[in-house]
N, C-alpha and C positions, 0 to 999 in steps of 0.2 A: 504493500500500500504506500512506500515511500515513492517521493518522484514528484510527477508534478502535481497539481490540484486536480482534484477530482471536479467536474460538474457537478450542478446539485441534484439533476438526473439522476447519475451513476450514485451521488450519493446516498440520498433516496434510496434506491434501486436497494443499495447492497443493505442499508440500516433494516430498511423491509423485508431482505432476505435473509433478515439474522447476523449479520458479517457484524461482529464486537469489534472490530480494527476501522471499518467506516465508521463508527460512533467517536470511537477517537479520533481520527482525522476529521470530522465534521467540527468538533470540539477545537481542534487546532486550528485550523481553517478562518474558523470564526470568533474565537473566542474572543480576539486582541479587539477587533471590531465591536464587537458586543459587549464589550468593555471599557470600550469608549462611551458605547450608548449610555449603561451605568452609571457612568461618571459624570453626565452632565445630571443629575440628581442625587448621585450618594455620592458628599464630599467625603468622608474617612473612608480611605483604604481596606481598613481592617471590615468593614460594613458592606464594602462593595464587592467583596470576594464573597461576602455571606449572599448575598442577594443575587449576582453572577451563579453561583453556584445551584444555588435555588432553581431559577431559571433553567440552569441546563438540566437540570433533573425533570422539571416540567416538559421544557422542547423533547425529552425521549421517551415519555410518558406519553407523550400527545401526539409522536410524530408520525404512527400507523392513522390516525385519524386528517393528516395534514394534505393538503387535495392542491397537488402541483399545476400550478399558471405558468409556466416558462421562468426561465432563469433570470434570478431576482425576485421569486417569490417568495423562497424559502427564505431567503436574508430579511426580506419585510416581516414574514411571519414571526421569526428567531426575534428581529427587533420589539417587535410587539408584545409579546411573551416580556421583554426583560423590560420594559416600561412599563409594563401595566405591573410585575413584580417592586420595582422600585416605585412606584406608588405606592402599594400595595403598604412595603418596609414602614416609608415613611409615616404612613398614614395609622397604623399602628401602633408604633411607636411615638404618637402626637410629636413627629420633627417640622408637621406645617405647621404654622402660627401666620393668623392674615391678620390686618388691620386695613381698615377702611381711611381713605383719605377723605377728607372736608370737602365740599363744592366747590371753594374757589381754588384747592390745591389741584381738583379734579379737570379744572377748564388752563393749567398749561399747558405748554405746549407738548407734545411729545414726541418729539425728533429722537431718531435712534442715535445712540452715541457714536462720534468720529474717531472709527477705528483707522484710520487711515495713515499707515508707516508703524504700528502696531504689530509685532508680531504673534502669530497665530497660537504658539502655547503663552505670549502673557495674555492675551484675551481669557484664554481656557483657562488660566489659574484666577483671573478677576471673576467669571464664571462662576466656578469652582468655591469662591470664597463667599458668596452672598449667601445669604440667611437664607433657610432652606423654601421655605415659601417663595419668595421672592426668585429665588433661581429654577425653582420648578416652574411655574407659571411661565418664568422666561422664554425657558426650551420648550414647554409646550406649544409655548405661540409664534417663538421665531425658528425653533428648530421641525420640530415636527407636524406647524403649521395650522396647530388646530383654533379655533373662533372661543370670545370669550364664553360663551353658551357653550361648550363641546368641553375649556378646560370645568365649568361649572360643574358641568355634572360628571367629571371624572373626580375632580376633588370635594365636592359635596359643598359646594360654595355658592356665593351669589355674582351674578355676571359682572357684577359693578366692583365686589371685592376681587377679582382677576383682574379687571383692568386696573383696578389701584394695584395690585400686586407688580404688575406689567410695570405701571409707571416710575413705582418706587426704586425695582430693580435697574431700569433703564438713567434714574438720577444716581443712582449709587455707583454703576457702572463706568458713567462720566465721568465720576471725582474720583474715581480709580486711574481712568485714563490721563486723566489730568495731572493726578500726581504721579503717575507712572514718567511721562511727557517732564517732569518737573523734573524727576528724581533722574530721567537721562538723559537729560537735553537733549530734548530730538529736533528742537526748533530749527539747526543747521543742517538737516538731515541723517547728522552722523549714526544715530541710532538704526538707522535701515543700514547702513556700511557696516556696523556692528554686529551684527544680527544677521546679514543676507550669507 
């Protein structure tokens, strides 16, 4: 089974036919990926191996029931399973906590922050660092794209505490970038020559 990746066909295929070695190469394959997924919700390490973990126990429990669309399904599916898992953690373990902003905090502006010369793991660690509410909401709305009504009823909230949740993160994000921007002078652009 070493060599190169397997399609998720063949993967399927052999998981289906029993083959213990395609469970482990599906695991390797995907893991690092779905790992990443993880990690835009569970900031401790030690927590996101628990809930990863979890996950894959679920994806092979569930996988004789799993009804292949062409390649790029199974990776959507796998992702699904481990978000709706890290929900799941979090929610549990009460790591949301929402707070509602005021009406006139609720009518500024909300432009996304200028990640611009930024690079792509200091974002993920500003990410990373927000209050779990605030950073969940995040990625549900800017990563995996869903409406303040869809994060509602995933988190058991009101559509209007999502969009404060959204906004709050989005002002936090700012004064991270900012002080990031502060803390390495990138005003001359040197920070992108540092970094590239």
């Amino acid at each position: 089974m070493d060599g190169p990746k397997r399609t998720e066909k063949e993967l399927l295929r052999l998981i289906n036919e029993g083959d213990e070695q395609a469970r482990y190469l599906l695991y390797a394959q995907y893991s690092r990926y779905l790992s990443a997924v993880c990690s835009r919700y569970i900031a401790d390490d030690e927590d996101l191996k628990d809930v990863l973990q979890e996950s894959f126990l679920k994806i092979f429990r569930s996988i004789g029931d799993f009804g292949y669309r062409g390649e790029g399904s199974l990776k959507a599916w796998m992702s699904r399973i481990v978000l709706n898992e890290s929900l799941v953690w979090l929610k549990q373990r009460r790591h949301l906590s929402f707070a509602e902003l005021d009406d006139e905090a609720m009518n500024l502006p909300d432009a996304p922050p200028d990640t611009e010369g930024i690079p792509a793991e200091a974002i993920h660690r500003m990410i990373r660092a927000l209050p779990d509410g605030y950073r969940t909401v995040f990625n549900l709305y800017v990563i995996e794209e869903k409406s303040h009504r869809e994060i509602a009823a995933l988190l058991g909230i009101k559509e209007s505490t999502s969009a404060s949740q959204l906004h709050r993160a989005k002002a936090l994000l700012a004064a991270m970038i900012t002080q990031f921007r502060n803390d390495n002078d990138t005003t001359d652009g040197r920070l992108a020559e540092r970094h590239s």
